[in-house]
N, C-alpha and C positions, 0 to 999 in steps of 0.2 A: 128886452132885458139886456142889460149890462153883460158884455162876453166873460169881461174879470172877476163878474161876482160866479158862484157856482152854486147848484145846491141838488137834494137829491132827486134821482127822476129811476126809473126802472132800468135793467141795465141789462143788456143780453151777454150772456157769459158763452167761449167758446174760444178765449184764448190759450196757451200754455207759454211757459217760461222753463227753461231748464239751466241749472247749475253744475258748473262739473269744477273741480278742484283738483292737485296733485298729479306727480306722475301715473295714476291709474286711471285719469280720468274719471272718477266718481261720477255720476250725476244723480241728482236729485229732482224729484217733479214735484214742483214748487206749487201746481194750481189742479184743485179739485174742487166739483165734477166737471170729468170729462165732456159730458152731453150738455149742449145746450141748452137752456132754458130760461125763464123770463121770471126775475123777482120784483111784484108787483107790490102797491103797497102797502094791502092789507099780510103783507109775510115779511116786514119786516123786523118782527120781535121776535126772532129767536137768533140760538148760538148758527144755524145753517146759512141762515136770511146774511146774518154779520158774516161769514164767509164769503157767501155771492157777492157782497158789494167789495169784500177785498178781490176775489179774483174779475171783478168785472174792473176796477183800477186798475189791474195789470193791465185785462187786458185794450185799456184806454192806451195805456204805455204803448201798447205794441204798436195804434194807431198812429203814435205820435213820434214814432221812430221809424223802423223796419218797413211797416204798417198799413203805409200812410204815404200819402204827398205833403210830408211835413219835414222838421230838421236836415234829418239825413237824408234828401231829396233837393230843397229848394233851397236849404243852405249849401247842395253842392251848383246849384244854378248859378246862382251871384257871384261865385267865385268862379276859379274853374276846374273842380271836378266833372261838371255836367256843361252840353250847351243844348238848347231848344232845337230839336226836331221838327216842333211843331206849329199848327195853324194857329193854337189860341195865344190871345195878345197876350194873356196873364203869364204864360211860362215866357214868351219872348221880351217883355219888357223885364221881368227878373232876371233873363239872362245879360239883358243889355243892361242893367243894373240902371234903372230908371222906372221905379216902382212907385203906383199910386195907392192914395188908401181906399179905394175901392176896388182893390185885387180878389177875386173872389178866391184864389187857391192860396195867397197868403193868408185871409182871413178865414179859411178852413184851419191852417196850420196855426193862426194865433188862438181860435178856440180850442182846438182841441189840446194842447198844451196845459189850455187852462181847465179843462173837463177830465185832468190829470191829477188834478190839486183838489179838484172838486171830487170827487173818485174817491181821492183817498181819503179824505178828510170826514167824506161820510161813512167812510170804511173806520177810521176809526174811533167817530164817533161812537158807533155802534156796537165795535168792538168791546170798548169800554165796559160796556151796560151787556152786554150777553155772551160775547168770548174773550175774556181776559187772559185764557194761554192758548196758544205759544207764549211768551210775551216776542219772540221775534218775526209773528206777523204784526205788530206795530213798529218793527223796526222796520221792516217791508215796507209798509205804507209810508212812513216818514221818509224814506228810501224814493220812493214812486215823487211823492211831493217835492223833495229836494230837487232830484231830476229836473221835475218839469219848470219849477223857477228859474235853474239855471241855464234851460235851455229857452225859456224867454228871454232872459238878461243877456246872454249870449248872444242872439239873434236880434233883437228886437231893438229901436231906438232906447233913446233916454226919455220915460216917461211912460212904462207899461204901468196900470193899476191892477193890484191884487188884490182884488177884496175877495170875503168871505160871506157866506152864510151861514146863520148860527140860528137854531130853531127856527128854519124854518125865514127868517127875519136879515135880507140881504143889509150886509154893511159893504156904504160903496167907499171906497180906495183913493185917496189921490195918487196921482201919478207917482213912481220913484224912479231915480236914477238905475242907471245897471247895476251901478258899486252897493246900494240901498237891495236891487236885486237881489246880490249875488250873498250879499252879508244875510239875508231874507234865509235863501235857499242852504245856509251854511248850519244858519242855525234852527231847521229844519232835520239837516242831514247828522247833527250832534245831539239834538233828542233821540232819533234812528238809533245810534251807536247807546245811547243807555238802556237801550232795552237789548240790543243784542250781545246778552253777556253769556249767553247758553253757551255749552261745547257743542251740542249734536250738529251735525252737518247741516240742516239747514238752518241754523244760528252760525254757525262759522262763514258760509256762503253771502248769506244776508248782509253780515259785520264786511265781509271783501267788498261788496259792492258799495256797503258807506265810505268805508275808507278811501276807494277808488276815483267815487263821486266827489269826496270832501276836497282830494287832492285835485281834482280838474277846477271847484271851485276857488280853491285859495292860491295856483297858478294862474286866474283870474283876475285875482286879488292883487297879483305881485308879489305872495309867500311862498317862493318858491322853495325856502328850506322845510318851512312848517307841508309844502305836500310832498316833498322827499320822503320827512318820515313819517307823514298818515299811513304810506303803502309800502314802508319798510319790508313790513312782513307776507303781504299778498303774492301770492306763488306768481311768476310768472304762465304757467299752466291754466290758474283758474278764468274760465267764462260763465256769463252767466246770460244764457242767448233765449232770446224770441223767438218760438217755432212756429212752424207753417204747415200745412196741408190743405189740399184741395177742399178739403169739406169744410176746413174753418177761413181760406184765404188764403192767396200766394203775397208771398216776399215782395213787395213794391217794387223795389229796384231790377229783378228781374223783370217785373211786368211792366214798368213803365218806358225801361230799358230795350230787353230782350225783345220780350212778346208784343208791346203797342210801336216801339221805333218811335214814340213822341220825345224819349231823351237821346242823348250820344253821347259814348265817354269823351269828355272835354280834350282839348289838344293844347299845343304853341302856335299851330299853324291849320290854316283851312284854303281849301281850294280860292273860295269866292273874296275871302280880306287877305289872307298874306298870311306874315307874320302875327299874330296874336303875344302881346308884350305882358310878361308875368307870368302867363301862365305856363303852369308845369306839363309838358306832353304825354300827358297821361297814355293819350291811345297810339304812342307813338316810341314812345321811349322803351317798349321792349321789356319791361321791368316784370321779372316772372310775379309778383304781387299782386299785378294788374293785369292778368291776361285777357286779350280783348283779340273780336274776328273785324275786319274792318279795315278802314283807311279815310281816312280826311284829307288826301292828299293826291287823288284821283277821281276824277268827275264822272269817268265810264261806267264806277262802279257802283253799286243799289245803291238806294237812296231813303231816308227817314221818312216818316208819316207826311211829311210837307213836300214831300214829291220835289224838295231842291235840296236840304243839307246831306252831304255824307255818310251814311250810316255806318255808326262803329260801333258795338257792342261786349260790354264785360261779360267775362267770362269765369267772375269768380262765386255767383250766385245763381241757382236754378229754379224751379218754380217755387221749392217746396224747403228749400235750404234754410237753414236757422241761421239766424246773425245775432250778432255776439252787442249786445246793448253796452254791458262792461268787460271788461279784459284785464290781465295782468299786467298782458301785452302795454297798455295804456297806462297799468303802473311803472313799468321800465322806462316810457316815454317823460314820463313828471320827474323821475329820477334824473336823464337825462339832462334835462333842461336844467335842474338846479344845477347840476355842472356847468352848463352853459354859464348862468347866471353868475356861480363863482368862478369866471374864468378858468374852469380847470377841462379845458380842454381836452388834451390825452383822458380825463376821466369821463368825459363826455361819449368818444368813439368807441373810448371801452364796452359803456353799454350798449349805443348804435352795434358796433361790431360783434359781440355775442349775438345780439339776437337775431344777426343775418349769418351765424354760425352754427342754428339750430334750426330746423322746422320750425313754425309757429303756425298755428291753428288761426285760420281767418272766416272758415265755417266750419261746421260739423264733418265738411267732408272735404273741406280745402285749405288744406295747407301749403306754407310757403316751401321752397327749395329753400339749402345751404346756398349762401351767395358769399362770394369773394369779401375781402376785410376793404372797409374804405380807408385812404389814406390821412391821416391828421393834417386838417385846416393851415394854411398859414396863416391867418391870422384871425378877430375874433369874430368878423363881417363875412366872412368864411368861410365860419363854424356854426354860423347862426341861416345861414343858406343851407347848407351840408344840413341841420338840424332838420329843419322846417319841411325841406324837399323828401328825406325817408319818413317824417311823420304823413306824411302827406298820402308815400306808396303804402305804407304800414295801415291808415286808419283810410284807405278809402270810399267814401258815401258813408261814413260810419258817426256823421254828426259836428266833427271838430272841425274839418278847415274853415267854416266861415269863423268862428271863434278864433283862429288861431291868426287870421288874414289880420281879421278886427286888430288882434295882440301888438304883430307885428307896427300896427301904424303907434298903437295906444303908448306898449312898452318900448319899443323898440329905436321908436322915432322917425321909423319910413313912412315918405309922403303914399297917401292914396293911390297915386298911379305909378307909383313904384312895387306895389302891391298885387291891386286887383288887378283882372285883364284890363287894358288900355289898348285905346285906336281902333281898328274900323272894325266894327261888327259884321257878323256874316248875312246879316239881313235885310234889306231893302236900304241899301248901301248906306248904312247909322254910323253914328260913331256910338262906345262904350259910353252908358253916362257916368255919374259920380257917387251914386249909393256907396255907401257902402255895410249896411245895415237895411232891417223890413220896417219897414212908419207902422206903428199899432193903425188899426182897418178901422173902418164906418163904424162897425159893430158898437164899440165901443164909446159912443156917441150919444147916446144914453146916458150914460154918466156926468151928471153935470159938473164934477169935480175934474172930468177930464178935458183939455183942450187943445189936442194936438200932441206931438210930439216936443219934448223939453228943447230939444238938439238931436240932430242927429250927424252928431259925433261918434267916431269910433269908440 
């Protein structure tokens, strides 16, 4: 079957999601019942049945973010948030950015994205016909859909198909562009927004996370003023994070990280290549954002899962810590940038500098220090480094840098290896190849309207 079409299957429920807004930190819990259980499909005609399949969406979401060896995992691979620790070819060839379509941990992350869409869609099918209010769990699930669109268009060549199921009866997809994506996922996340017009707080929460989403799509787009003012109004305060516990699952990043050593926070530099060109020193630069135990820059000391790379380890997520899927934090960053966009520089460091002027919440139990004020760019090549490099400490493993890498070449007009890591990789003495984007997988090969990737162009 077709990985792009989707359609309903039994869903085991067991995730949570929590929302918090304002200076009191509010929080709201977004997904009931708590216990898990299995909705099969002689239960699915009631108002209870059309809940389970909405909190089983989320907690697809969670898979496909936090979750999971997806987004915010192998989109920090290809770039360099993350480098492979490991033995299997499928993380080392994404790191050396030379990725085939029969990756099986990409083609994990390309279904599950779409098992997002799929999720929700029969969450609101169903919604329809047996629980018509809130009406802001339809803006949820439009919310969950938008997401996952744009985090395939983001990631994904030119040439992902989105098809649907509709009774039951799969329609298959030709391929689109990301632009076709992302316009897809926009106006996805703008039906979301007509239902979320309640005041109670989880209608106002709901509304934050469309707007947020809207605005990371239409800086996509290259509207950078239209996502300035989608998240005019979103607190800088509110999160709306993914939670974890042992009974229902650890935080990925920690466990692929911390606990297995198959990742390592990415660097500039490594014992075995040298210099590493582009990338930001994450496990090295000291940046209280990124605290990490470790070193890439001494061979005596422990060593990752492959018994050769360096093991350095973050230190800003623990087994059970909640991560923040959307942030305000991320609405101040879309503000920024439209400064950028209109050369207003000085208005640009204004917001960088506030919000390295206050705490900010990066988990439920990790927050940043006050950090000194950066000084104004001279000039606009500068400002747009200065830019990219605090988005970078700000949101890190949190899903954006391979998008924003992608930007840089799209919008920006920097070549590929002025970008991504370039020159020798640290593995069986390679050099970096030239990806710079995931080829849709085998999976999808079944569809006879699909034939490969369009381009894979940034």
């Amino acid at each position: 079957m077709m990985r792009s079409i989707y359609r309903a299957r039994p869903v085991l429920l067991g995730a949570a999601f929590l929302a918090a807004a304002g200076c009191s930190n509010v929080k709201d819990q977004l997904l009931e019942p708590q216990q898990p259980s299995i909705i099969g499909p002689d239960q699915v005609g009631s108002a209870s049945s059309a809940d389970g399949l909405r909190v089983g969406a989320l907690s697809r979401l969670r898979t496909a973010t936090s979750g999971g060896e997806n987004m915010w995992m192998l989109g920090g691979l290809i770039t360099d948030e993350w480098k492979s620790g490991d033995t299997f070819s499928q993380r080392n060839d994404t790191d050396q950015r030379a990725i085939t379509t029969d990756n099986a941990n990409v083609n994990s992350f390309y279904v599950a994205e779409h098992r997002v869409r799929g999720a929700a869609k029969d969450a609101l099918d169903a919604m329809r016909t047996y629980l018509p209010e809130p009406k802001a769990n339809f803006a949820q699930m439009y919310w969950a859909m938008g997401l996952a669109e744009d985090m395939l268009s983001e990631s994904f060549c030119n040439g992902v198909p989105f098809g649907v199921t509709n009774d039951g009866v799969p329609n298959y997809s030709d391929p689109m562009t990301n632009i076709q994506g992302f316009n897809l996922a926009l106006a996805h996340i703008d039906s979301g927004l007509a239902f979320a017009t309640a005041t109670d707080t989880f209608a106002v929460n709901t509304k934050y996370a469309l707007l947020v989403t809207k605005a990371r799509i239409l800086i996509q787009l290259g509207k950078f003023t239209e996502a300035a003012a989608a998240v005019a109004s979103v607190p800088t305060t509110y999160r709306w994070y993914s939670t974890f516990a042992q009974t229902s699952g650890d935080n990925q990043v920690w466990s692929l990280n911390s606990s297995q050593k198959r990742w390592v926070v990415g660097d500039s530099f490594d014992v075995s290549s040298g210099i590493i060109k582009n990338a930001i020193p994450f496990a090295s630069a000291k940046d209280p954002r990124v605290p990490v135990t470790g070193t890439t820059a001494n061979s005596s000391l422990k060593v990752a899962f492959d018994n050769a790379t360096q093991f350095v380890s973050q230190a800003i997520y623990a087994r059970s810590d909640w991560a923040p899927i959307i942030s305000g934090l991320d609405a101040r960053l879309y503000e920024a940038e439209a400064k950028l966009q209109a050369d207003d520089i000085p208005g640009m460091m204004k917001i960088l500098n506030d919000l390295r002027a206050a705490p900010q919440a990066l988990t439920n139990l990790f927050s940043s220090p006050v950090m000194a004020a950066l000084p104004i760019p001279a000039n606009k090549n500068a400002a747009i480094d200065v830019y990219f490099r605090e988005k970078a400490f700000w949101l890190f493993s949190r899903g954006q840098r391979h998008g924003d890498l992608r930007r840089l070449i799209r919008q920006y007009g920097r070549a590929q290896d002025q970008v991504f890591p370039s020159g020798t990789f640290h593995k069986l003495g390679a050099q970096f190849g030239t990806d710079v984007n995931f080829p849709v997988t085998t999976s999808e090969n079944p569809n006879l309207a699909f034939h490969g990737c369009i381009d894979r162009k940034a």
